[in-house]
VOGU-3710 file (C-alpha; in Angstrom, 3 decimals, decimal comma):
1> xxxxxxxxxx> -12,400/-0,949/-14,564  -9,947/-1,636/-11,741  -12,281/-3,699/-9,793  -12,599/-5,750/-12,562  -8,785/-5,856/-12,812  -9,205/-6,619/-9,361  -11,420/-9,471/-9,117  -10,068/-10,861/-12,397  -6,898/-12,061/-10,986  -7,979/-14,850/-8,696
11> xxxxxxxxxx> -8,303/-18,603/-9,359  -10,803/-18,948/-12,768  -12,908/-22,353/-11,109  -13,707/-19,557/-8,129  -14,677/-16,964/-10,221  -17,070/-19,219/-12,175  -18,773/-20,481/-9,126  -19,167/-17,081/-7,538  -20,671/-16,042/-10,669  -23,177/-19,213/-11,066
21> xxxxxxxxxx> -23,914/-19,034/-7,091  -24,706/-14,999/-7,667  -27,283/-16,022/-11,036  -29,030/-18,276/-8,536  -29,827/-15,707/-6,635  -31,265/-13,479/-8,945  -32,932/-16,903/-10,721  -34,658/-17,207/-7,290  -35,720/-14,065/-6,415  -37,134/-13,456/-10,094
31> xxxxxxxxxx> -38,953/-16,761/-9,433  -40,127/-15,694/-6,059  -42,065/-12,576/-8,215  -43,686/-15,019/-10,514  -44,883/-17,108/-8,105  -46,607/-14,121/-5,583  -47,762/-12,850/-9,525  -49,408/-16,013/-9,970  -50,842/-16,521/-6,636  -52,164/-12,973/-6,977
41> xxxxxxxxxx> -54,294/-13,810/-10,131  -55,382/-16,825/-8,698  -56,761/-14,966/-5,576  -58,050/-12,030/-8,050  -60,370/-14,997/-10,191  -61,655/-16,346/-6,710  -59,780/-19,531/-6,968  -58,041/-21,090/-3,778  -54,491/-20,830/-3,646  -53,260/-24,730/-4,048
51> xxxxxxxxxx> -50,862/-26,571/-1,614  -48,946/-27,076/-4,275  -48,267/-23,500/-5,015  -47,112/-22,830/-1,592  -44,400/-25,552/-1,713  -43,069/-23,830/-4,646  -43,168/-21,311/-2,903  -41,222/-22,020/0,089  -38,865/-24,565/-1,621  -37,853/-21,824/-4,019
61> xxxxxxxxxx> -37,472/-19,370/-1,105  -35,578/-21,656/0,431  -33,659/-21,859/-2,522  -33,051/-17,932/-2,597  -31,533/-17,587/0,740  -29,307/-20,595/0,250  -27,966/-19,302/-2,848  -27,835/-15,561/-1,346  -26,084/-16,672/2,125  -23,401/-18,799/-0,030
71> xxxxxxxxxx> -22,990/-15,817/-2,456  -22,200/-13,548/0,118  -19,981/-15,576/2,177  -17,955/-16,683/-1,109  -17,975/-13,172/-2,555  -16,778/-11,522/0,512  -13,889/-14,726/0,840  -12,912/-14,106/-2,527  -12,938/-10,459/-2,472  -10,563/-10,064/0,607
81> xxxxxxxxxx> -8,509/-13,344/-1,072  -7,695/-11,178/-3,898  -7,197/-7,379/-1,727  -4,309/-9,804/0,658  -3,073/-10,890/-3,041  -2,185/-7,725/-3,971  -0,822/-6,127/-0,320  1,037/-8,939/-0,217  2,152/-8,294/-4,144  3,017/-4,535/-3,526
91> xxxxxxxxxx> 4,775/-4,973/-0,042  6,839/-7,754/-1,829  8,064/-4,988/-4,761  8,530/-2,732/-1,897  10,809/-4,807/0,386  12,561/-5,667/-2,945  12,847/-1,970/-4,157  15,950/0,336/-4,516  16,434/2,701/-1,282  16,154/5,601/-3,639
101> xxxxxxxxxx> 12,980/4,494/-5,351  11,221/4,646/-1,928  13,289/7,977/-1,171  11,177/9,366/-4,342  7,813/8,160/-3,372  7,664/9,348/-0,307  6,527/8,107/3,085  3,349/9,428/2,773  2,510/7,895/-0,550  3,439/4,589/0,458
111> xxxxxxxxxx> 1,414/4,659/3,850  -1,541/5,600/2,251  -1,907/3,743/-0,369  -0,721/0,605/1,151  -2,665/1,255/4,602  -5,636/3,204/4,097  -6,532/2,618/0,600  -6,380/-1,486/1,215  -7,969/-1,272/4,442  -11,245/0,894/3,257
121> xxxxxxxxxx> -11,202/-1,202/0,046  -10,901/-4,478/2,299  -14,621/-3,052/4,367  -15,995/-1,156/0,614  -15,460/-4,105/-1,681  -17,753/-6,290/0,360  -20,860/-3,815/0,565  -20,572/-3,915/-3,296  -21,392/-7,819/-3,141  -25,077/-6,709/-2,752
131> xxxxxxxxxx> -25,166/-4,718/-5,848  -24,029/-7,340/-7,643  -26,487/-9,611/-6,755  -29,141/-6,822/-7,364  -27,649/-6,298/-10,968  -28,600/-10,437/-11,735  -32,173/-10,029/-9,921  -32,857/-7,177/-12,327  -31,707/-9,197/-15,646  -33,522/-12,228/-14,142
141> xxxxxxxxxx> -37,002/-9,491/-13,751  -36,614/-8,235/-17,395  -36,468/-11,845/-18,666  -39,562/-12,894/-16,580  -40,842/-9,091/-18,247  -39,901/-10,486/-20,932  -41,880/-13,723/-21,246  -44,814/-11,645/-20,019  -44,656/-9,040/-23,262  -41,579/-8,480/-25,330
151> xxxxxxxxxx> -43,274/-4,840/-25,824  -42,809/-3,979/-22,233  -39,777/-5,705/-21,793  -38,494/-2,996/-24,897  -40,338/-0,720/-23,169  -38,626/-0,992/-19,653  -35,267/-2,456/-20,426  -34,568/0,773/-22,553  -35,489/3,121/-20,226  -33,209/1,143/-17,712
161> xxxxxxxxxx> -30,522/1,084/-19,839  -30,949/4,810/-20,578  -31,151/5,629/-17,147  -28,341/3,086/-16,230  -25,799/4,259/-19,126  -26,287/8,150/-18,492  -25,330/7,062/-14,318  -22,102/5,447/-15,334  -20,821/8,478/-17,185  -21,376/10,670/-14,286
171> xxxxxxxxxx> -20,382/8,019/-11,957  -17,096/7,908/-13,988  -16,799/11,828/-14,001  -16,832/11,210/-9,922  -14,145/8,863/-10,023  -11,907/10,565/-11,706  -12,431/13,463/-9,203  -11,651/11,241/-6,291  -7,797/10,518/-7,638  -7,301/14,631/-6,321
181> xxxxxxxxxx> -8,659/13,355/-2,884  -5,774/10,881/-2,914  -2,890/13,347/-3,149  -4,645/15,961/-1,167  -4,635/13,173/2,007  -1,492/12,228/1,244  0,708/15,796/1,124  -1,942/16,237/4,648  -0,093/13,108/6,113  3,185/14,439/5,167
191> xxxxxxxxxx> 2,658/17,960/6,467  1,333/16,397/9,995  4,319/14,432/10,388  6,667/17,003/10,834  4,435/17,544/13,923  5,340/14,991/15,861  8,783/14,179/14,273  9,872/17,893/14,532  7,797/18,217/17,999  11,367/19,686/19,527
201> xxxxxxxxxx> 12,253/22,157/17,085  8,403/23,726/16,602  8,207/23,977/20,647  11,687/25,970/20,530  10,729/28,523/17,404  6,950/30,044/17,439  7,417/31,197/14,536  8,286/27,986/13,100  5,427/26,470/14,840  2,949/29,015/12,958
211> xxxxxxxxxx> 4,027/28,687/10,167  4,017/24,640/10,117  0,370/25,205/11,828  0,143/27,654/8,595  0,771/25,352/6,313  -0,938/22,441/7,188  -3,834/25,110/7,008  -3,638/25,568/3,881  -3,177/21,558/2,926  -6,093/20,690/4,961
221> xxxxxxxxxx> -8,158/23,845/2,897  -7,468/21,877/-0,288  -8,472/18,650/0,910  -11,721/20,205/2,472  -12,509/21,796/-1,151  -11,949/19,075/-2,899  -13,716/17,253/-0,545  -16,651/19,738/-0,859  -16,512/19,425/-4,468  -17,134/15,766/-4,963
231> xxxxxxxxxx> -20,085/15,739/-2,517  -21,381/18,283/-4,792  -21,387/15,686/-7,363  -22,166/13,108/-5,570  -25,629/15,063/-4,309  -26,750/15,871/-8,005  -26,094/12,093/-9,029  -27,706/10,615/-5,837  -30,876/12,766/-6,951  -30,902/11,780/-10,657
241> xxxxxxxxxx> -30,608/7,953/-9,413  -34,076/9,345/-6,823  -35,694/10,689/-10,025  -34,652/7,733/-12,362  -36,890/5,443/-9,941  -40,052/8,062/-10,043  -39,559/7,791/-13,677  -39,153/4,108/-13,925  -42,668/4,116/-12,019  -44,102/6,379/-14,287
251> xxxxxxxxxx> -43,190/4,827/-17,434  -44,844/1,439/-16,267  -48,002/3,075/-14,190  -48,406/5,568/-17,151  -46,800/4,187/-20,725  -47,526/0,440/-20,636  -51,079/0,168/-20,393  -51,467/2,619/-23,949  -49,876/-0,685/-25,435  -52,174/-3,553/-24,139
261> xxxxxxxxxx> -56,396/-2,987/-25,211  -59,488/-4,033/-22,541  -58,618/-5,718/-19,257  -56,221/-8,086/-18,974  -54,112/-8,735/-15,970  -51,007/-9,124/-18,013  -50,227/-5,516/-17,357  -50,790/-6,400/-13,566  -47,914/-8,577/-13,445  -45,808/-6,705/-15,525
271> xxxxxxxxxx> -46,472/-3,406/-13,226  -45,871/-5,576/-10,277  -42,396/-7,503/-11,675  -41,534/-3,318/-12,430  -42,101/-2,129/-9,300  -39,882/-5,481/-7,502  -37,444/-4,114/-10,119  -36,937/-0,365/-8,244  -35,414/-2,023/-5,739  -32,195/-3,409/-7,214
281> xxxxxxxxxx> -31,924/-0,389/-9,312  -32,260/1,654/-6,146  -29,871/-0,782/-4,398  -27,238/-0,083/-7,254  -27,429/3,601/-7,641  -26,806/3,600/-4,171  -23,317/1,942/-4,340  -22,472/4,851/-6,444  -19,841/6,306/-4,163  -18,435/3,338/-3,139
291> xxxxxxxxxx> -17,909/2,347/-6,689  -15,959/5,616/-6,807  -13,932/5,180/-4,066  -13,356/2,211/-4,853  -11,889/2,770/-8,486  -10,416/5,604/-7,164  -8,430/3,881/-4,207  -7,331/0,601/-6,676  -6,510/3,154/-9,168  -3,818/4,358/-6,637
301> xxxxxxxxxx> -2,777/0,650/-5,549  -1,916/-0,097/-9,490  -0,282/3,436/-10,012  2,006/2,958/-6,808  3,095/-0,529/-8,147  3,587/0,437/-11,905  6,105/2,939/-10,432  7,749/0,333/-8,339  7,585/-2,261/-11,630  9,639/1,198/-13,883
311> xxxxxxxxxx> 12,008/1,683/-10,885  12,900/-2,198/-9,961  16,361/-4,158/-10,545  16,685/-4,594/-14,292  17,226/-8,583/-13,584  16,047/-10,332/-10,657  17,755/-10,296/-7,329  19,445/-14,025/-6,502  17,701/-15,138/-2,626  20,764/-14,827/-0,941
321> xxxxxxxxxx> 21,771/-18,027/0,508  22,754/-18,841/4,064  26,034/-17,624/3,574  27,017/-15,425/1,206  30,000/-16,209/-1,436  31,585/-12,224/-0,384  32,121/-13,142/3,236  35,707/-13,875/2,672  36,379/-10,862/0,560  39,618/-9,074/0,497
331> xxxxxxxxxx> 38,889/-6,103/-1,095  36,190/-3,970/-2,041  36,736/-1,251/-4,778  34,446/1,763/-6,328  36,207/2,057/-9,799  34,590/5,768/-10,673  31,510/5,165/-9,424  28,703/8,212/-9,557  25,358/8,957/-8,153  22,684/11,438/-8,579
341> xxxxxxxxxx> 20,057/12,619/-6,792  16,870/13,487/-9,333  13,977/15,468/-8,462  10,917/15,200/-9,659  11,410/16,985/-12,658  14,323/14,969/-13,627  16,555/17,554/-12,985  19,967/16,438/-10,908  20,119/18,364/-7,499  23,574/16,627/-6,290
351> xxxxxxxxxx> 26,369/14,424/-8,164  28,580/12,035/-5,980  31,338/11,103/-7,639  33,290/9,897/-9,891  34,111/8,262/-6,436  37,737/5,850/-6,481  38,458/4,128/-3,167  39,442/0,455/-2,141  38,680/-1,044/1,249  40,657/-3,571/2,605
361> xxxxxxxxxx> 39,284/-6,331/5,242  39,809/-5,809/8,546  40,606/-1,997/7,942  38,773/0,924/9,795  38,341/3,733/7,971  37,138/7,416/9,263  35,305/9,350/6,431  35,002/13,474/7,407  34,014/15,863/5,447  31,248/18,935/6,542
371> xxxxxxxxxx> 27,456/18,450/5,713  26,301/17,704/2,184  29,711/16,526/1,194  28,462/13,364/0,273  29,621/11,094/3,193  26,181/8,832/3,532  25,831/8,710/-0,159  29,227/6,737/-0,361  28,011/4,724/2,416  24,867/4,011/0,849
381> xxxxxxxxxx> 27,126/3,256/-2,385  29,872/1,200/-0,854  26,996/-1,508/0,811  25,018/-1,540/-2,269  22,138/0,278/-1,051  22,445/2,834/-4,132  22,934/1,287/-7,427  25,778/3,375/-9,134  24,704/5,538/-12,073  28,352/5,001/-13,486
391> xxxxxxxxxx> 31,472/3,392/-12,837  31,459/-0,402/-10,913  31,857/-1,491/-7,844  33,583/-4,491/-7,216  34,127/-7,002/-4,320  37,465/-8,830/-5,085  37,243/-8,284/-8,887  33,639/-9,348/-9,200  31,444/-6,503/-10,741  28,259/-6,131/-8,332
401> xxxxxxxxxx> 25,450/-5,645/-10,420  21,611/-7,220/-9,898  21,886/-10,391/-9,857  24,873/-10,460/-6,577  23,795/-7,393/-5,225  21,483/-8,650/-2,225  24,429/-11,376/-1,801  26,904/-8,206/-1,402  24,501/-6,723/0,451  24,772/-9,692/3,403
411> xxxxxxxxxx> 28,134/-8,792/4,091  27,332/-5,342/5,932  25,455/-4,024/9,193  25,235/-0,711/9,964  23,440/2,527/11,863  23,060/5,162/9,559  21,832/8,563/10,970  18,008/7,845/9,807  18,342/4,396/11,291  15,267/2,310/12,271
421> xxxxxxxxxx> 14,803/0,326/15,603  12,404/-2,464/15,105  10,501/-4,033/17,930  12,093/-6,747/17,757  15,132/-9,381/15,973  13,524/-10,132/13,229  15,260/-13,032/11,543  18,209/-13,264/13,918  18,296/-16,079/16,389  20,025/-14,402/19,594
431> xxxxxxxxxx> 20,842/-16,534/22,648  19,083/-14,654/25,211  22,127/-14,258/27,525  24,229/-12,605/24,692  21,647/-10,361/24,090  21,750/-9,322/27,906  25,690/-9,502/27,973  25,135/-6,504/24,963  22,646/-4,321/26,933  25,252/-4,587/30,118
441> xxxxxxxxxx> 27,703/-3,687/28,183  25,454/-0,884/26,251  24,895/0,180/30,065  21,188/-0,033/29,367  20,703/-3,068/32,038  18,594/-0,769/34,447  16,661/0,754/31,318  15,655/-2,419/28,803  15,054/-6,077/28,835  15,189/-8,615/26,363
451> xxxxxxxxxx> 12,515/-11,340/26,152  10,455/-13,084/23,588  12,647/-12,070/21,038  12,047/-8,230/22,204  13,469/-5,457/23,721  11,500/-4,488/26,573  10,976/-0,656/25,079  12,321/1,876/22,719  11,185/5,011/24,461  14,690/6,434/25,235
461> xxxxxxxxxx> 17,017/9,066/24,449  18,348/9,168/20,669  21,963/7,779/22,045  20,455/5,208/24,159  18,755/4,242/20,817  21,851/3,963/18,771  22,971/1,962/21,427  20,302/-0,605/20,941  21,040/-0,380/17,329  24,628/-1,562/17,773
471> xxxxxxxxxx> 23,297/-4,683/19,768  21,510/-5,580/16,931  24,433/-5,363/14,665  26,787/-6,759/16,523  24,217/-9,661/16,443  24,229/-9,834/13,022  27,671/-10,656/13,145  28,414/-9,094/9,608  31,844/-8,975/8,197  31,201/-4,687/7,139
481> xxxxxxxxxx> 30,168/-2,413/9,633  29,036/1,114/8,537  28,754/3,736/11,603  27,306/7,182/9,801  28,137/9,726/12,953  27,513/7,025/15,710  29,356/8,695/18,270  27,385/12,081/17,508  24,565/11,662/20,097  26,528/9,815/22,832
491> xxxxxxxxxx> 27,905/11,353/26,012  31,807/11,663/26,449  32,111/8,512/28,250  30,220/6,491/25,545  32,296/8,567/22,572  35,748/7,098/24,416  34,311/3,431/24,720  33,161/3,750/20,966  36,729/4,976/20,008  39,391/3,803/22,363
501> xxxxxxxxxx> 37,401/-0,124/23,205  34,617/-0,908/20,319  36,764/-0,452/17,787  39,770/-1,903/18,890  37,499/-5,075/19,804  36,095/-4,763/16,038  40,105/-5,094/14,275  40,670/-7,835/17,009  37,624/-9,573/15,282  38,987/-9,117/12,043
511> xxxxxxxxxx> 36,009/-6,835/11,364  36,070/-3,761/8,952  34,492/-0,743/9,711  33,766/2,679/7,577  32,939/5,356/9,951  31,924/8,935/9,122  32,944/11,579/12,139  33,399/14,920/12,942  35,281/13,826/15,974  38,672/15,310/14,999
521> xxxxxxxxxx> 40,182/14,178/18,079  39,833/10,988/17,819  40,781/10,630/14,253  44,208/8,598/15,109  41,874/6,047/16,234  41,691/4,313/12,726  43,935/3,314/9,690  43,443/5,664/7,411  40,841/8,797/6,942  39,384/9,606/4,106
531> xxxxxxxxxx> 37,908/13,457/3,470  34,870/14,161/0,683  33,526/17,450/-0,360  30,902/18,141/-2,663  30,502/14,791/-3,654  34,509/14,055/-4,163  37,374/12,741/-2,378  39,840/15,611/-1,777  41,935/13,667/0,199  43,071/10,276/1,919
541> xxx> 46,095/8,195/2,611  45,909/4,829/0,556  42,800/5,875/-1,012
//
């Protein structure tokens, strides 16, 4: 089971003591039973219940809801120990994944599994404490059943374990039901995205915007039926768990006394220990759907990391160190390097390459070439954010290859067309007043601040944006800089001051810069220009 996988994991001294703390409880409840059993005959014979009796009594109460406060509190601690162990775990494997692994699973995926599933596991996993606790108070009552009449205890245990084994199955039937749900609420994340991401384009095209509104439709249709289906399921088992209690009940009001002759109280106690004994079977039947959602939702934690674990670096990744040994490089060379793009059939939908091409420090280069030519994919390729499927790349004669790559890595900055602006500098420490020299320059002064390592807002136009982008990397302070179309969203004054003074200021720096543009008239603004087409470079001076 995957909770069991789960709760396995942590620290063995804190599993034992949950697990001793957890028997107390049951001990003490089962001990609270004999002792009302007992005080019940002795009130049934006419004898005065002793003083002594009732300090058992209480002392072992008070021993029960010692043991059951510290076995909740330790349970839930350990429980939400082990769910941070393993975010942490699969946010680790995703910061360290390739970008095309993450390209294949999908945003929505990711999100869900990562967000939602951990976060209703993190408030499910601790209701579940209470079943366990009921599953050692009803071994503790079949023992005490047991020491009462080894008969009845055959008696009741196998019903129990009857009624208990024929629950799992269809418990387990459930679970595997619930993995659908998964998907279903993931491809419904995806299609509501395009909502608010493609807000523009829907408002401009009806037509567009019915059918999105179609389709999501149909996506949220699925999820309701499948939805629909497992409460189905989950109806019929809740009432065979309501009828296994009636018939628990019966079995001891109407079975157990054919097995003892005359009066005798014995089958007194053992009707009373029975009926105590509803209650935690009640209490786990009940957990039923959790349990499912449960497996389900870990099940879909430890499929989304054994994909990460197939798609990571084939040796580990080197931390890089404060400064990287390819900040002096000279050159940086893809010696017939390839890349394809594999859907999820395996089939290849696009081939970059066999791509040649040197850059030389302090260089700026102008890739063109119209869409789909494969522009960002040598981008992605030249920085080291797509490991080659053939040919090498190599900085200065040294093959990049997993255990440099995050070193080569260090050496770039860039704004790629799908960039992301974070709220704020993580792990650069800007002077304040640079940072506000930047935005001046960015002309943003009268629309963002910078403070507490922040900028003040993000809300602006997609140009004002990459503007706030190229602050950051110009913090950075890289020795690469990779622009993918830059200047496309920038007004005409902004497109000169990219061309004619950030660039200029870049070579006075000694910086290189690869730029892809469709700016044609600007293209005697660098050294060289280099044009791609389906994947290939058709043409380039000093290529």
């Amino acid at each position: 089971m995957n909770i069991l996988r789960l709760l396995q994991g942590g620290p063995p001294a804190s599993r034992r003591f949950l697990f001793a703390i957890t028997s107390f409880t049951g001990l003490g409840n089962a001990g609270l039973i004999g002792l009302i059993n007992q005080a019940a005959e002795q009130s049934l014979l006419g004898a005065k219940v002793g003083a002594q009796l009732l300090i058992v009594y209480a002392l072992t109460l008070a021993f029960f809801l010692v043991s059951n406060r510290t076995s909740l509190h330790q349970a839930n601690r350990y429980v939400q120990q082990r769910l941070e162990a393993t975010r942490r775990r699969i946010v680790t494997k995703i910061r360290r994944a390739d970008l095309r692994t993450l390209e294949r699973l999908g945003q929505g995926d990711i999100y869900i599994t990562v967000a939602q599933e951990t976060d209703h596991l993190s408030q499910t996993l601790p209701l579940l404490i209470g079943a366990a606790q009921s599953a050692f108070v009803l071994v503790f009552l079949l023992l005490y059943i047991a020491t009462l009449s080894l008969i009845s205890f055959a008696v009741v245990a196998g019903v129990t374990a009857l009624g208990l084994s024929i629950f799992v199955i269809r418990q387990r039937a459930l679970t595997a039901s619930l993995a659908a749900v998964h998907y279903r609420e993931a491809e419904m994340l995806d299609s509501l995205s395009h909502f608010t991401l493609g807000f523009q384009e829907i408002r401009l095209n009806a037509d567009r915007n019915d059918g999105l509104f179609a389709h999501f439709s149909e996506v949220a249709d699925r999820l309701k039926d499948e939805v629909i289906a497992i409460g189905g399921r989950w109806v019929a088992l809740l009432q065979f768990s309501n009828a296994f209690i009636f018939l628990l009940v019966g079995v001891v009001v109407f079975v157990l006394p054919a097995f003892f002759a005359g009066y005798t109280d014995t089958i007194y106690k053992i009707t009373a220990a029975s009926v105590f004994a509803i209650g935690p079977v009640a209490a786990i039947t009940s957990v039923v759907r959790l349990i499912g959602r449960a497996e389900a939702g870990l099940g879909h934690v430890y499929a989304l990391e054994e994909k990460l674990d197939e798609n990571a670096p084939g040796a580990a990744e080197k931390k890089p160190r404060e400064r990287s040994p390819f900040r002096d490089f000279q050159t940086i060379e893809l010696a017939g390097t390839t890349f394809r793009y594999v859907d999820g059939a395996g089939l290849t939908t696009f081939t970059a390459g066999p791509l040649d091409f040197t850059l030389r420090r302090g260089e700026t280069v102008f890739m063109t070439g119209g869409n789909g030519s494969g522009k960002s994919t040598a981008l992605k390729l030249i920085c080291g954010l797509y490991r080659p499927d053939g040919g090498r790349i190599l900085c200065d004669g040294t093959e990049i290859d997993s255990s440099n790559r995050q070193q080569y890595r260090e050496i770039f900055s860039g704004v790629f067309t799908d960039f992301h602006l974070f709220d704020r500098l993580y792990g650069i420490d800007a002077d304040p007043e640079d940072v506000a020299r930047l935005i001046a320059r960015m002309e943003l002064s009268d629309k963002v601040d910078f403070a507490k390592g922040r900028f003040s807002t993000s809300d602006l136009s997609t140009g004002q944006r990459k503007r706030l982008a190229m602050i950051v990397a110009l913090l950075e302070d890289r020795e690469v800089y990779l622009f993918d179309e830059w200047a496309a969203d920038q007004d005409a004054h902004f497109r000169e001051v990219f061309y004619g003074e950030m660039l200029a200021d870049f070579k006075a720096r000694g910086k290189t810069v690869v730029a892809v543009t469709h700016d044609d008239h600007y293209w005697d603004r660098c050294d060289r220009r280099v044009a791609l087409d389906l994947g290939m470079i058709t043409s380039g001076e000093g290529v």
